[in-house]
N, C-alpha and C positions, 0 to 999 in steps of 0.2 A: 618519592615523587609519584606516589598511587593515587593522588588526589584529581578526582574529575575535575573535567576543564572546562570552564564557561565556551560555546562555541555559538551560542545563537542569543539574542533577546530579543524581542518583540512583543507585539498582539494581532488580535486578530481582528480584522476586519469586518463592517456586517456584511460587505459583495464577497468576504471568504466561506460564508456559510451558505447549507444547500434547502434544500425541501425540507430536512429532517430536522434545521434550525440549529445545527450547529455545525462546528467550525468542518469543509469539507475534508477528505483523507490527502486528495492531490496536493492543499496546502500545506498540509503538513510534510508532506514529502519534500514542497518547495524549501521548507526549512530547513531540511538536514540536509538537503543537495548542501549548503550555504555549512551545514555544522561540520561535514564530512568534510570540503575544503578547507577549513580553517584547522579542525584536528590533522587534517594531515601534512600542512605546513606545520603546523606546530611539531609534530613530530618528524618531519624534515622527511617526509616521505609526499609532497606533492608532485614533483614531477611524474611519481609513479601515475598518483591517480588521474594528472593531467592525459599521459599517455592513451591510458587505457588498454583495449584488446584485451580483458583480462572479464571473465564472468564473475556477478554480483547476485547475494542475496540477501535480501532484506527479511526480518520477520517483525512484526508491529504487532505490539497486543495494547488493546485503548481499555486502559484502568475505568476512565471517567472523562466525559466530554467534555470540549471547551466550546463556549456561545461567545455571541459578539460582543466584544467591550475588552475581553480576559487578557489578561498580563502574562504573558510565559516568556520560561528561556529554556534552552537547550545545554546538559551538560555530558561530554561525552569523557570517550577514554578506551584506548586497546584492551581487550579482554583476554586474549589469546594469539597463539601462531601455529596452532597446532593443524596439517590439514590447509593450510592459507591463514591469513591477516584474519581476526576477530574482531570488531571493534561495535562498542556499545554505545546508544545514545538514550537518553533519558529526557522527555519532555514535562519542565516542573513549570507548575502551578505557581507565579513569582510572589502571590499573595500568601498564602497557607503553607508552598513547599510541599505540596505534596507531586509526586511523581503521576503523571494520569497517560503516560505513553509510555512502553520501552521496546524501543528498534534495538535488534539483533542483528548484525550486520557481518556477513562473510564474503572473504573476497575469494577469488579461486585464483589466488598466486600466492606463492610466498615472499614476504617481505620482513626484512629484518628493525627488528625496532631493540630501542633500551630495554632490556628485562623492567628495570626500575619505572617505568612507566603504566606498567601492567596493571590493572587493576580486577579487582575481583565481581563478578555478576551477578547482582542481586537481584534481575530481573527474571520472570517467569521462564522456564524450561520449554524448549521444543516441545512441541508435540507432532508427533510421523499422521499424518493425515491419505487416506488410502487413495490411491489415485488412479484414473484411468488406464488401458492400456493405449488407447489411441484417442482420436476426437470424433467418434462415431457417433453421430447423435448430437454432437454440437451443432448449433445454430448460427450463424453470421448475425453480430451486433454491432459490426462498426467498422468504417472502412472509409477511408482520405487518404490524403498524402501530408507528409513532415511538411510543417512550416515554419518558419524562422525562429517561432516565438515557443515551439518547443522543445529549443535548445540551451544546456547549457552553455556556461561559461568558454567551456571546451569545444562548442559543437558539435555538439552530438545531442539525441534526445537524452534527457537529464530523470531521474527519476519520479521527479513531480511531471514531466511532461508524458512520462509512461503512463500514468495513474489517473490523469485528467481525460487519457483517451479509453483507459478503463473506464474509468465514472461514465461513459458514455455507451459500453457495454451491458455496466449494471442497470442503469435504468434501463434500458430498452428489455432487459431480463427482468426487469421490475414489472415493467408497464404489460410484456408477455402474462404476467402471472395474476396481476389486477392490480398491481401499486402503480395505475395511471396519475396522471398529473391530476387530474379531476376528483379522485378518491383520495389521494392524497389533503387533498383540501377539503373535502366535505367530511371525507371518513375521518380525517386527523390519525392519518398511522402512516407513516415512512420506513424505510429502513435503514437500521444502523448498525453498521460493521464493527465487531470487534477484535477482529483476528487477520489479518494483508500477509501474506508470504508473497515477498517480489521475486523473480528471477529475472535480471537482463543477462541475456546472451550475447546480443549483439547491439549497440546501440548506432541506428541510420543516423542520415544526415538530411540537410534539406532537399525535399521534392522527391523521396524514399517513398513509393506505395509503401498502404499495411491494410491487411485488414484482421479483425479479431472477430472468433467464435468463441462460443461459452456453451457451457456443460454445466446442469446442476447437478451434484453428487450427493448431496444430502436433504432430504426433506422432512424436519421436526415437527413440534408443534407451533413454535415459533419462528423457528429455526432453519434459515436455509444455507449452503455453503455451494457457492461457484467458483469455477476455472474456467479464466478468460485466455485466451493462448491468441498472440500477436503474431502475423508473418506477412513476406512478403509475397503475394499475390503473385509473384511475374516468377519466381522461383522457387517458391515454398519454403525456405529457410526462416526459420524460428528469430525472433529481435525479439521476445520477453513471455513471460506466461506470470497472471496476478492469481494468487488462491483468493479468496473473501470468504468468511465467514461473519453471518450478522441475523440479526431477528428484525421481525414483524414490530417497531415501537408504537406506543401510545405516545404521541405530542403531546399530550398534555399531561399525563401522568408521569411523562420521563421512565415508563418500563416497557417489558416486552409484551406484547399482548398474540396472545392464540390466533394460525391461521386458520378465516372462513373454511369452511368446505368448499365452498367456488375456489375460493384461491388455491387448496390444497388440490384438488383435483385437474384443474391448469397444469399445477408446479409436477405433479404426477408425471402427463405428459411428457415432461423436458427431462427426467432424469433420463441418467446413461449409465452405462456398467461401469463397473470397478471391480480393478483387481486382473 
């Protein structure tokens, strides 16, 4: 019984894509919200994940974009229990089959499943990414309060609804750096992530303040990598922290293209220490 398990199928809508014209990352996260309860009824482990109180981490590495029209499904399966729950999800391409996502997903509990369900991971290997000692030098990009509609099933905020108030971090860390809504358009260059490490610690409920800061840690040619760290404002206790990793795209050539010197010298500005 090692055989991945269908847990998701759909497409993708054209109000699912962003500026950069394709499909956004939040949605894909609404996905596997949807794959992860269904793999874990299947595996007769839902009430756990129903319950919750238990810390999540996701890691996403995007092979290859999806744009408006695309046919995908999601095929998942437990990878491990070493450490907490492992569990793997695979975003396929329903036309060609090829794999163009794979979420890495660990839970911080241990949970008992079939051995015979196990399957083995053929998706890209961790990588340990250096990390701040504190938020010194982070900026505030985002701040509301929980509203109905970024709950799941459970009620609670859901991981697509963590990532949609991300998305709203990264642009305003875009727009800091010159990827305004206006350059975006005229310049035809966007940004697009190829690397999400989620952590929810604590998932609110509705009418929860949050607000998130961001730190840029890495500044390439292309290339830039943010941590966006979520809390609540009235206590300071931590609800989620997103890594991003992504480059500078051409729209129209579909590659990365080299940041200006205006924009690298902006981006200059905003890094912070590591380590």
């Amino acid at each position: 019984m090692t055989q991945w398990i269908e847990t998701y199928r759909g497409s993708v809508a054209p109000w699912e894509c962003d500026v950069t014209e394709h499909f956004t990352v939040a949605y894909y996260c609404d996905r596997i919200e949807a794959a992860e309860a269904n793999l874990a009824s299947t595996l007769g482990i839902g009430e756990v994940l129903k319950a919750g109180g238990f810390a999540r981490r996701y890691e996403l590495r995007f092979a290859r974009e999806l744009r408006a029209g695309a046919a995908f499904h999601v095929v998942c399966a437990p990878i491990g229990t070493d450490g907490g729950l492992r569990l793997g999800h695979k975003v396929v391409d329903s036309v060609t089959g090829e794999t163009v996502t794979f979420i890495d997903e660990h839970w911080d509990k241990a949970v008992a499943v079939d051995p015979a369900w196990i399957a083995a991971w053929d998706g890209p290997a961790s990588e340990a990414r250096p990390q701040p000692r504190d938020r010194t030098g982070f900026t505030p990009t985002a701040r509301g309060r929980i509203k109905p509609r970024d709950l799941d099933e459970n009620g609670r905020v859901g991981i697509g609804g963590f990532v949609h108030k991300f998305t709203d971090s990264s642009i305003q860390t875009g727009a800091a750096v010159g990827l305004t809504a206006d350059f975006i358009k005229t310049g035809r260059r966007g940004f697009s992530t190829f690397e999400l490490a989620l952590e929810v610690r604590h998932a609110p409920g509705v009418g929860a303040p949050y607000v998130v800061e961001t730190g840029l840690l890495h500044l390439g040619s292309s290339s830039l990598r943010f941590l966006h760290v979520m809390t609540n404002p009235e206590t300071g206790g931590e609800y989620a922290r997103l890594g991003q990793y992504g480059v500078q795209l051409d729209l129209d050539k579909r590659r990365p293209a080299p940041l200006s010197d205006e924009f690298r010298e902006r981006a200059r500005k905003l890094l912070v220490p590591i380590g």
